[in-house]
N, C-alpha and C positions, 0 to 999 in steps of 0.2 A: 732788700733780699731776705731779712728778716721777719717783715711784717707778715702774719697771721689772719689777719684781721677777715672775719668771715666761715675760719676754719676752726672744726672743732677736734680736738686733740685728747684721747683717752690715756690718763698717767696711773699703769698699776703699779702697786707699792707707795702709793701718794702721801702716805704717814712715816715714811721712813725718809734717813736722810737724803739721797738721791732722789727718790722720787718728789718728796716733795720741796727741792731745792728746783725741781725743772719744772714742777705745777710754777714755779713763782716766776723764773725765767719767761714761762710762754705765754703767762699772763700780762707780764711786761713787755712782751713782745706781741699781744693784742690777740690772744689764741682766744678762744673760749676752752675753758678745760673741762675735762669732768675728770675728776679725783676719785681713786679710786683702792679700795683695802678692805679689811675686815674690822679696824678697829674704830668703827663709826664716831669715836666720840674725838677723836685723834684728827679723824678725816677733817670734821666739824671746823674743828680749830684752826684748821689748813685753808679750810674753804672761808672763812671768816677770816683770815688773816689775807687771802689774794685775791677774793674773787669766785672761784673756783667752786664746781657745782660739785658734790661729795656723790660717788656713786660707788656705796658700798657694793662686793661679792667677793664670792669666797672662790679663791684661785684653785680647788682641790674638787671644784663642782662644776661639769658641765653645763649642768642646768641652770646654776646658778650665772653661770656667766653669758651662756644665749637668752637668758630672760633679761639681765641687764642694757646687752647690746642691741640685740636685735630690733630691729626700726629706727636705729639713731641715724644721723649723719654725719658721720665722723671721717672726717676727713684726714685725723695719723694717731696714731699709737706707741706710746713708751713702756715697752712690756722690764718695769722695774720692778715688781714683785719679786722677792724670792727668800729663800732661807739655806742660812750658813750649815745648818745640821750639826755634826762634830766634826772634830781633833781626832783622825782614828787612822792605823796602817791599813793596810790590807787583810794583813792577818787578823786586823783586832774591832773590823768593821762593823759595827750592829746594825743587818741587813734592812730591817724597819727603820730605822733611821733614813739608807741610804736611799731606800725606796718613797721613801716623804720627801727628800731632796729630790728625786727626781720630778716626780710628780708634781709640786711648787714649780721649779724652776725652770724643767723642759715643758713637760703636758701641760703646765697651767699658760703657759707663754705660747705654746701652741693653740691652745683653743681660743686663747682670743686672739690671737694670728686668725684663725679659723672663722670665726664670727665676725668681727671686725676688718678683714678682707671682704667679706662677701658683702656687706654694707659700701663702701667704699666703691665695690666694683660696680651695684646697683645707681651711684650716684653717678659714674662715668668721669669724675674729676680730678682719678690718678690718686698721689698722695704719698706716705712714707709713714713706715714702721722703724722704729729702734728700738734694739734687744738690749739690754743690760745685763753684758758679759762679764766676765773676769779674767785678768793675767792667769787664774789657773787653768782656764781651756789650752793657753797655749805654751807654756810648761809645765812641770812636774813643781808640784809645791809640797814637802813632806806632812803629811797627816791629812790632805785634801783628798784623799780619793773618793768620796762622796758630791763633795761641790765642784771639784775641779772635772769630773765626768757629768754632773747634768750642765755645765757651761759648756762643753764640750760640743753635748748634744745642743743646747740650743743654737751655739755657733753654724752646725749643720744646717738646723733651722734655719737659720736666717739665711743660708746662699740656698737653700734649695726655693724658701719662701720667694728670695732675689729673681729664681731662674722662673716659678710658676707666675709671678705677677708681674713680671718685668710687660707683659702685653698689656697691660692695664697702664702703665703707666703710674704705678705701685711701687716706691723704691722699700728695698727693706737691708737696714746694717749692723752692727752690732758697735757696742761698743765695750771694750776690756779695762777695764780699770784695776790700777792698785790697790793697795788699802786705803781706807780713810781710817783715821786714827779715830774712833767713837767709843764711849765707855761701853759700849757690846764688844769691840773687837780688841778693845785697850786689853782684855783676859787673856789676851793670845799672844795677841802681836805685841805689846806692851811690856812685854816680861823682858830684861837687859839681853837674855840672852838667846831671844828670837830679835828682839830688834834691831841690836847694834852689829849683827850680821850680814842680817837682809838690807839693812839699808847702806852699809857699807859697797854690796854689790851692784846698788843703781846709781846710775851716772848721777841724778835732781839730788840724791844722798836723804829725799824728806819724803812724807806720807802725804797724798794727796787732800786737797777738801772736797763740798759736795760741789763748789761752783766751777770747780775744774773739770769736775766730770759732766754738771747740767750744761753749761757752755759749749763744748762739742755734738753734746745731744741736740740740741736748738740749731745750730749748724746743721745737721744731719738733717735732719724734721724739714728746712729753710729750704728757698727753692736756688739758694747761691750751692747748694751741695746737687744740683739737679741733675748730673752725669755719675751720680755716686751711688752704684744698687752693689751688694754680695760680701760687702768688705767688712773686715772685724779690725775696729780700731784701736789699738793698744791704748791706754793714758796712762800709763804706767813709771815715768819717770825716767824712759829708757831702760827698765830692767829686763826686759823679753829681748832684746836688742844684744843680749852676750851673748 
C-alpha cells in the first residue's frame, strides 16, 4: 500500500530537514522524486545521496515554478518549502519580514498546488498532495505571529485545495508538526527557558525528529490513506490536544 513504483512525486524544501528526510522515505518506498529548492548544491547532495532527480526553483517566483512543472507527470506533491522568518509580537512585527513568510510558505505552496494540480489532472490518475503545516496554525504560539498566520493560511489551502480536486480524484492534507530540535531552531527553542516549558506541556514530554514527520507524510502520499482528503494532521506529541 506503500509502493510508488511508477509515480512521480515532487519534494519542495528537499534540502531541508523534512523535506529531504521524505525525498529518501519515497525513494525507498520506490517513488521517483524530483527534489526540489534553491540551494542547488545542497539539492545535488540529496540527489546523490537517494536517487532523486534535483529540480532546483525558486518558491517566491511564479514563473520560475510553471517553467519547472509544467509538462511533467507528476503524480503527488510535498509542498515542504518554507521559512521560519522571526521571533516577533504583534506590536513588534517587521511587516517585510511577515510578508516574505507569507509569500514562501502560503503563495509559494499554492502555486505549485496551482501548476502541479493541473498536470496531474491532465494525466487522469488522481494522486495526493501534502502541505507541511505547523502546530502554530492551530494554536497561538508566543512571538509566531508571522509563521503561525502563513500555516494558517496554507492549512485553508489545503481543505479548499481538498474540496476543488476532490473530483479528480486528487487527495490533498496537511500535516502539523512540532518542532524538530535542529541547530536553526536550537536559537529559540533551545534556550532552558522556552524549552523546559513547552515541553513540560506535551503529553511525548520530547521534540520530534525528521522521520517522524516524513513517515506520516508517505502515509498520506500512499494509497492505504485513500479515504483521507481535507484533514491537518497534528504530530505534535499531543500538545494541540490541551
Amino acid at each position: 500500500m506503500t509502493d510508488f513504483t511508477g509515480r512521480t512525486i515532487l519534494v519542495t524544501g528537499a534540502s531541508g530537514g523534512i523535506g529531504g528526510a521524505t525525498v529518501r522515505h519515497l525513494v525507498e518506498a520506490n517513488a521517483t522524486v524530483l527534489a526540489s529548492g534553491r540551494n542547488v548544491e545542497q539539492l545535488e547532495k540529496v540527489a546523490a545521496e537517494t536517487g532523486a532527480t534535483p529540480l532546483p526553483f525558486d518558491l517566491t517566483s511564479e514563473d520560475s515554478i510553471r517553467e519547472a512543472i509544467e509538462g511533467r507527470d507528476i503524480w503527488g506533491v510535498v509542498n515542504s518549502g518554507g521559512w521560519g522568518g522571526e521571533i516577533a509580537t504583534p506590536q513588534d512585527s517587521d511587516i517585510e519580514v511577515f510578508d516574505k513568510v507569507m509569500v514562501i510558505n502560503a503563495r509559494g505552496s499554492l502555486l505549485v498546488t496551482k501548476y502541479a494540480s493541473r498536470e496531474m489532472i491532465r494525466q487522469g490518475l488522481g494522486g495526493a498532495i501534502v502541505n507541511i503545516s505547523s502546530q502554530a496554525s492551530l494554536v497561538a504560539l508566543v512571538g509566531h505571529i508571522a509563521y503561525g498566520s502563513s500555516k494558517a493560511a496554507l492549512d485553508n489551502i489545503t481543505r479548499v485545495s481538498a474540496l476543488e480536486l476532490g473530483p479528480f480524484n486528487i487527495r490533498v492534507n496537511s500535516v502539523n508538526p512540532t518542532v524538530i530540535m535542529t541547530p536553526m531552531s536550537a536559537w529559540y527553542w533551545g534556550r532552558p527557558e522556552i524549552e523546559g516549558p513547552y515541553l513540560e506541556q506535551m503529553p511525548l514530554g520530547r521534540w520530534a525528529t525528521v522521520d517522524e514527520i516524513a513517515a506520516p507524510v508517505v502515509f498520506l502520499l500512499s494509497d492505504a490513506a485513500s479515504m483521507i482528503s481535507g484533514v491537518s494532521l497534528p504530530i505534535d506529541g499531543g500538545f494541540t490536544a490541551r
